[in-house]
VEXDREN-2710 file (C-alpha; in Angstrom, 1 decimal):
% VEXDREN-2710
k/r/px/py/pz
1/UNK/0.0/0.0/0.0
2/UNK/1.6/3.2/-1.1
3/UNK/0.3/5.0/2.0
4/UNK/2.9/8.1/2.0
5/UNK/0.4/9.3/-0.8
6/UNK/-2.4/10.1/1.7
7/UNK/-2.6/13.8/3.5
8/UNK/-1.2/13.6/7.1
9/UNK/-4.2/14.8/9.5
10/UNK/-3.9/17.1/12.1
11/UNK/-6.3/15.3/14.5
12/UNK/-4.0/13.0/15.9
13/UNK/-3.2/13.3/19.7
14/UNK/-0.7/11.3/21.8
15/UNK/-1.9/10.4/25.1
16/UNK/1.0/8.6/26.2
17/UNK/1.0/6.4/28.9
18/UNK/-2.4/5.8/31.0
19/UNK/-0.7/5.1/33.8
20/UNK/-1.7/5.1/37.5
21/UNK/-2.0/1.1/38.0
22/UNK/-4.5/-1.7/36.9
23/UNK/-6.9/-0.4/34.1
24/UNK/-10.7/-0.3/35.0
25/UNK/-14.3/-0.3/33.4
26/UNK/-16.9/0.7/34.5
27/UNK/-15.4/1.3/38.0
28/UNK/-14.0/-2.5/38.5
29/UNK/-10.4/-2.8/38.4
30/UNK/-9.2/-5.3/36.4
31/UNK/-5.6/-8.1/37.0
32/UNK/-3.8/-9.0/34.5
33/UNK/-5.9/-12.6/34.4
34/UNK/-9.4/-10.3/33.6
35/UNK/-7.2/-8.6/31.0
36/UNK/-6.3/-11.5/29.3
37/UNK/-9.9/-13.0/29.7
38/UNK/-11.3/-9.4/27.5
39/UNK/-8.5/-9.2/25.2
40/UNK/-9.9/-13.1/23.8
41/UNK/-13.9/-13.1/24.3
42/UNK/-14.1/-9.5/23.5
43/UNK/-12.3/-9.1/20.6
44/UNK/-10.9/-6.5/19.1
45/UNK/-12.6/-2.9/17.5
46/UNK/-15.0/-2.5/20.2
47/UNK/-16.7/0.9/20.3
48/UNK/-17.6/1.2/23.3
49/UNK/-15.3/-0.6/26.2
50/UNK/-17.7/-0.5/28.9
51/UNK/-19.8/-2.6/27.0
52/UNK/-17.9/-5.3/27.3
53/UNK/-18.8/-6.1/30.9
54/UNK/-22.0/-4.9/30.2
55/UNK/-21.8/-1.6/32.0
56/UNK/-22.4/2.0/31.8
57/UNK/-19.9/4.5/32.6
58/UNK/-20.7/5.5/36.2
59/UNK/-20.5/9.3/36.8
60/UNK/-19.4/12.1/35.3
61/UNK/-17.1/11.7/32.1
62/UNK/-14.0/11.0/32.6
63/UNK/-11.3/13.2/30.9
64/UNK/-8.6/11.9/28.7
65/UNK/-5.2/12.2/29.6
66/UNK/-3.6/15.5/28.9
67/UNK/-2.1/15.1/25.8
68/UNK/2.0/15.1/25.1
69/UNK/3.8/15.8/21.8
70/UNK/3.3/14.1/19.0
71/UNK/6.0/12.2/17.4
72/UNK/5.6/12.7/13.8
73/UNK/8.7/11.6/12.6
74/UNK/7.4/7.9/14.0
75/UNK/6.5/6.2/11.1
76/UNK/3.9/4.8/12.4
77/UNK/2.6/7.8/13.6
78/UNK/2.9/9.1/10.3
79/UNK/0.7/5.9/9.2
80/UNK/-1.7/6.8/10.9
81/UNK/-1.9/10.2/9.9
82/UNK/-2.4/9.7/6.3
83/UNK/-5.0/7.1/6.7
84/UNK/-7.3/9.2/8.6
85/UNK/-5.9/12.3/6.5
86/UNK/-7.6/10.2/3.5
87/UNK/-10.4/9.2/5.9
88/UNK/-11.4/12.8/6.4
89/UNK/-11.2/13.5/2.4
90/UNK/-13.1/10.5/1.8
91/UNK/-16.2/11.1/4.2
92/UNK/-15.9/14.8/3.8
93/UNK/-16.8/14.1/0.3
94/UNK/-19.9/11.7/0.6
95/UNK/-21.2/14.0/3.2
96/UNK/-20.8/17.2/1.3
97/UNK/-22.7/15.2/-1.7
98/UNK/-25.5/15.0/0.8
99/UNK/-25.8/18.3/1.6
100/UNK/-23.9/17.5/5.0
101/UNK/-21.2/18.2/6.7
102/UNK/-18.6/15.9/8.4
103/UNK/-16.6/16.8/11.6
104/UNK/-13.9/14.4/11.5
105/UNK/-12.8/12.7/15.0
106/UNK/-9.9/13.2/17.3
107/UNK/-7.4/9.9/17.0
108/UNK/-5.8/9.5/20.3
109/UNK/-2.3/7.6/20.2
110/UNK/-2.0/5.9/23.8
111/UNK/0.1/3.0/25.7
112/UNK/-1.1/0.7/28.2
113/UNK/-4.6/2.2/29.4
114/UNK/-6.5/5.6/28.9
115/UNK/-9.0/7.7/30.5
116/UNK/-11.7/8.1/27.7
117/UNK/-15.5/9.9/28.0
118/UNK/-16.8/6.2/27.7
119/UNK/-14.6/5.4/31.1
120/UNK/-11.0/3.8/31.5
121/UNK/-9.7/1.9/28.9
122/UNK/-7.1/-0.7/28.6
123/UNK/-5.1/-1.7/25.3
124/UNK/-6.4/-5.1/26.1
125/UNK/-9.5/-3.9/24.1
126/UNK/-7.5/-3.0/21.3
127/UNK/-8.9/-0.2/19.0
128/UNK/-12.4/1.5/19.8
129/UNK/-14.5/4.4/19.3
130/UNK/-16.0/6.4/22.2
131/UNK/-19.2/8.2/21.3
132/UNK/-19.3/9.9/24.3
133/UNK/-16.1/12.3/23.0
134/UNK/-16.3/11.4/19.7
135/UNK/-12.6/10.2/19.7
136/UNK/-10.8/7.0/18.1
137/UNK/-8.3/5.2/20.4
138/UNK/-5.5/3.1/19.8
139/UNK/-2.2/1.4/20.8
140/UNK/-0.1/1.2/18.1
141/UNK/1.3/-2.0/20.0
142/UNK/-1.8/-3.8/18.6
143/UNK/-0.4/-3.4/15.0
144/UNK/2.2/-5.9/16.3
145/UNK/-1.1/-8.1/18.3
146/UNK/-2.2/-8.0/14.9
147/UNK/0.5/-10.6/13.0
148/UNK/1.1/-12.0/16.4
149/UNK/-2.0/-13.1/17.8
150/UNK/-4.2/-12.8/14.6
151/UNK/-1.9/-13.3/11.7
152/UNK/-3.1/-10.0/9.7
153/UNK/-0.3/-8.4/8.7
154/UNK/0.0/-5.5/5.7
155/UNK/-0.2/-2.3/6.2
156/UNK/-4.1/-2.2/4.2
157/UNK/-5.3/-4.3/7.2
158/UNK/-3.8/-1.8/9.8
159/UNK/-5.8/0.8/7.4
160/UNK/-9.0/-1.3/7.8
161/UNK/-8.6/-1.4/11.4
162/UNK/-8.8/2.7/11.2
163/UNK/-11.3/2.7/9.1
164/UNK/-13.4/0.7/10.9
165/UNK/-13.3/2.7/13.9
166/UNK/-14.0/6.0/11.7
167/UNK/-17.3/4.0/10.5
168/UNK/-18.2/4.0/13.5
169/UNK/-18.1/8.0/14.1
170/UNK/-20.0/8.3/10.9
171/UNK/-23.0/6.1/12.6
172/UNK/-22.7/8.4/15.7
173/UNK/-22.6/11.6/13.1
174/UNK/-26.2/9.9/11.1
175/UNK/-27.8/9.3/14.1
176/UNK/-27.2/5.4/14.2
177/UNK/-25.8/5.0/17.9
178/UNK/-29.0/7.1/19.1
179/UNK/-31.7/4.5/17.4
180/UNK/-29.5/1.6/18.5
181/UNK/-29.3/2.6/22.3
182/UNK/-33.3/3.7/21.7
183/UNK/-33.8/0.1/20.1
184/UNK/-31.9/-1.1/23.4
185/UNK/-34.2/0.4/25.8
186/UNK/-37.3/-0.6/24.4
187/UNK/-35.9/-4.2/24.8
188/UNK/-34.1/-5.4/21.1
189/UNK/-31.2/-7.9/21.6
190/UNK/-27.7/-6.3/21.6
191/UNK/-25.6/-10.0/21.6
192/UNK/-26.4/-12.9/19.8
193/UNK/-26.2/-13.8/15.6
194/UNK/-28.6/-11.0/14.8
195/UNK/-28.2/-8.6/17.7
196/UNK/-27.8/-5.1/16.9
197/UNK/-24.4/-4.8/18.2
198/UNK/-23.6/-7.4/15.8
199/UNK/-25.3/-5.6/13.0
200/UNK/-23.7/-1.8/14.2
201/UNK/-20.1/-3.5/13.7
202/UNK/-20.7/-5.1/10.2
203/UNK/-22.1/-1.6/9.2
204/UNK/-19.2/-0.3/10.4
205/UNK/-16.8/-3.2/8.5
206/UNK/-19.8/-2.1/5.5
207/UNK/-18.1/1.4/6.1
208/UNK/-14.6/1.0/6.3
209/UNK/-15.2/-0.8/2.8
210/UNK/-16.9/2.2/1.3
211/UNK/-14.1/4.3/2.5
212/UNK/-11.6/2.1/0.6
213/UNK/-13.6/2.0/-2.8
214/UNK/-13.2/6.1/-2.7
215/UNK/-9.7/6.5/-1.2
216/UNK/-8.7/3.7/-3.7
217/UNK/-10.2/5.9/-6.8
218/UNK/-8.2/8.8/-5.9
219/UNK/-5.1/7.9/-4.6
220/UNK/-5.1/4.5/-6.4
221/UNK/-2.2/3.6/-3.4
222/UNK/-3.1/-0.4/-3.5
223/UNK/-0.9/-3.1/-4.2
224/UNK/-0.9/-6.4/-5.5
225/UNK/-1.8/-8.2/-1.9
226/UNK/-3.4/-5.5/-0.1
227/UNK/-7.3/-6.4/-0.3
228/UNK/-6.5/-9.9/0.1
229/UNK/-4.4/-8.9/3.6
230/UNK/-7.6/-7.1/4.7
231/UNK/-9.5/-10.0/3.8
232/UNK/-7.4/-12.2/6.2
233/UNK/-8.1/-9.0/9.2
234/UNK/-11.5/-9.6/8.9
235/UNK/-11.9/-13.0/9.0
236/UNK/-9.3/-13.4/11.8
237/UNK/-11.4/-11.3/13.9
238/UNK/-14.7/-12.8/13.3
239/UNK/-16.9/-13.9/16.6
240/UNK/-16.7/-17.6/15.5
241/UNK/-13.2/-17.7/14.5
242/UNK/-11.9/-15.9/18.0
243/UNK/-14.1/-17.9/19.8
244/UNK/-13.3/-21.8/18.1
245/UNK/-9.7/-20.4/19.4
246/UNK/-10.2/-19.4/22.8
247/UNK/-12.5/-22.1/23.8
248/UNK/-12.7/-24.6/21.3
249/UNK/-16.3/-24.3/20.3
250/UNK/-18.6/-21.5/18.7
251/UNK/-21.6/-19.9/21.0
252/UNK/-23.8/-17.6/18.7
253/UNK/-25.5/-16.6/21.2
254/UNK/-23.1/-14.7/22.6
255/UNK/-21.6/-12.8/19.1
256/UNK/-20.6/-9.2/19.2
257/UNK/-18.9/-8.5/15.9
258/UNK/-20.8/-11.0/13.3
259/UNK/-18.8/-14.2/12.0
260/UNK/-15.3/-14.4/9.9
261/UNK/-17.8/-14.8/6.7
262/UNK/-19.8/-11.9/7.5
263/UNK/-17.3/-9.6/8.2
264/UNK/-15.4/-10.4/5.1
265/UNK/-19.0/-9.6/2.7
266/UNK/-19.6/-6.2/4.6
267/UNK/-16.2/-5.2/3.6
268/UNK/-16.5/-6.5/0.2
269/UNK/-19.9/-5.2/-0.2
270/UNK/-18.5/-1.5/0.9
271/UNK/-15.3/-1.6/-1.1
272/UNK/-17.0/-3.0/-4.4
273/UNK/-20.0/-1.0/-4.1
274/UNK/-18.5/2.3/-2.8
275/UNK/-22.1/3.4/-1.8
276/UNK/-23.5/3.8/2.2
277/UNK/-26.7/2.9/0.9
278/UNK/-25.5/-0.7/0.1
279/UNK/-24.7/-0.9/4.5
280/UNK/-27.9/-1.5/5.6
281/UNK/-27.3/-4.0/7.9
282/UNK/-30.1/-3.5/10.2
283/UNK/-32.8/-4.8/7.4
284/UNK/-33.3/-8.3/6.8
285/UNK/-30.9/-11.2/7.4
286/UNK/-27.0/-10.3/7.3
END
């Protein structure tokens, strides 16, 4: 992926380290064991880290950590720059065709654990979105979780994994978090095969695809290999593949994100179609 093409951003933030002992959500503090036990069963893009113990923030927000100089002669800092440089041309585009306009998201850089609007985060979670401040978070150490653990390596799938997390700012910017938490209120099912959390992240995937198709007709910056590697992110993070790992059987019941399969037609759908209208995921069977 020819990524140096893409226009660095100015919305990235380094947090640096979270600091200040054992990360926390939802007020529970959580060991190292309880880390381990979230960073398997809850995957990884999760937009919202409270949720994964099924609680609300308790409180007031809490503030994010003040913010330290940002390294931009890290390339990897500088990756992340230009992809959500080209995610902010991209969406700033489709929006402006709808008569909208898009406010692009914060990106904040940290290490370890962060203090987020959504409550205290740990890297454990890998990458997620907090509504509550509209910001993107990530540890760049989970590029290197990502061939590790999951096997995704190329630097399209560590685009996807930004792109997803923007997807999910553009639900919160249409209006889409506010009908889900509605929907959850009056009693819909967040968790299970066709739970609307599963349906929010394949929209998001849906997204991230969409983003792609566009960013690929202007900067035409893909190589030979580079759909194919965000292909392999996807289905390495599917509820059915993390779970046959971790536990040696599937429970769909209990799905967050969709299945390998699923993820993998969102993204196709988004990146061959290039059109929002093609992500409804919350109509019919997915």
């Amino acid at each position: 992926m020819l990524w140096q093409k893409g226009r660095r951003s100015d919305n990235v933030e380094d947090a640096g380290n979270g600091g200040g002992g054992g990360p926390s959500f939802g007020g529970r503090g959580l060991g190292i064991g309880g880390v381990i036990i979230l960073a398997i069963l809850g995957a990884v893009f999760y937009k919202d880290p409270t949720a994964l113990l099924g609680q609300a923030p308790s409180g007031p927000a809490a503030p994010t950590r003040t913010t330290q100089p940002l390294d931009t002669a890290d390339p990897q800092v500088d990756f992340v720059r230009a992809i959500l440089g080209e995610t902010e041309d991209t969406w700033g585009e489709i929006f402006a065709a709808n008569h909208q306009r898009y406010d692009a998201p914060k990106l904040v850089l940290f290490h370890g654990a962060v203090r987020t609007a959504c409550g205290s985060a740990s890297s454990a979670v890998g990458p997620f979105y907090c509504p509550g401040d509209r910001k993107v978070y990530l540890d760049l150490d989970f590029f290197q979780d990502m061939q590790r653990r999951f096997h995704a390596s190329g630097d399209f799938a560590r685009a996807y994994v930004i792109a997803h997390e923007v997807g999910h700012h553009v639900q919160n910017l249409v209006g889409i978090f506010d009908k889900v938490e509605d929907a959850r209120r009056r009693g819909a099912a967040m968790e299970g095969a066709a739970g609307l959390s599963v349906r929010q992240e394949l929209q998001a995937d849906c997204f991230a695809g969409v983003w792609a198709h566009h960013s690929q007709q202007r900067q035409h910056w893909l190589q030979p290999g580079d759909i194919e590697s965000a292909l392999n992110a996807a289905t390495a993070i599917g509820d059915d593949t993390l779970q046959e790992q971790a536990q040696g059987r599937v429970v769909p019941d209990s799905f967050t994100h969709g299945t390998s399969a699923q993820r993998v037609h969102w993204f196709k759908t988004g990146l061959d179609s290039g059109d929002t209208a093609q992500c409804n995921t919350f109509s019919g069977s997915i």
